[in-house]
C-alpha positions, 0 to 999 in steps of 0.5 A: 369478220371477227368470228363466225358459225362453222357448219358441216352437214347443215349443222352448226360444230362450232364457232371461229374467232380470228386471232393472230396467225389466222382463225381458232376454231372453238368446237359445240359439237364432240364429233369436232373435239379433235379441232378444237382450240387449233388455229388455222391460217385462212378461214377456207382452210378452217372449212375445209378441214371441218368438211374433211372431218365431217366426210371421214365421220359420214363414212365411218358411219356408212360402213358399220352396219 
């Protein structure tokens, strides 16, 4: 596996491609933009740094009223 979609929320934020050292995320979607470019050792923790992020925004979004 060379490069894959990243989802987060049944919707696509961007794409991964392996590198050397690991995985570099490549954002499509702004709310991401804080990621993009940065490499991550294993794709799980790509995931699951795209599923933090994605829960932090799902909450700041719950909380403004």
């Amino acid at each position: 596996m060379d490069r894959f979609v990243v989802e987060a929320d049944h919707r696509v934020v961007g794409i991964a491609i392996r590198v050397p050292g690991g995985f570099r995320f490549v954002c499509s979607d702004p709310d991401f933009q804080e990621m993009d470019r940065k490499v991550f050792p294993r794709a799980r923790a790509l995931a699951s740094s795209v599923a933090e992020l994605a829960k932090a925004r799902r909450s700041a979004t719950n909380t403004v009223h």
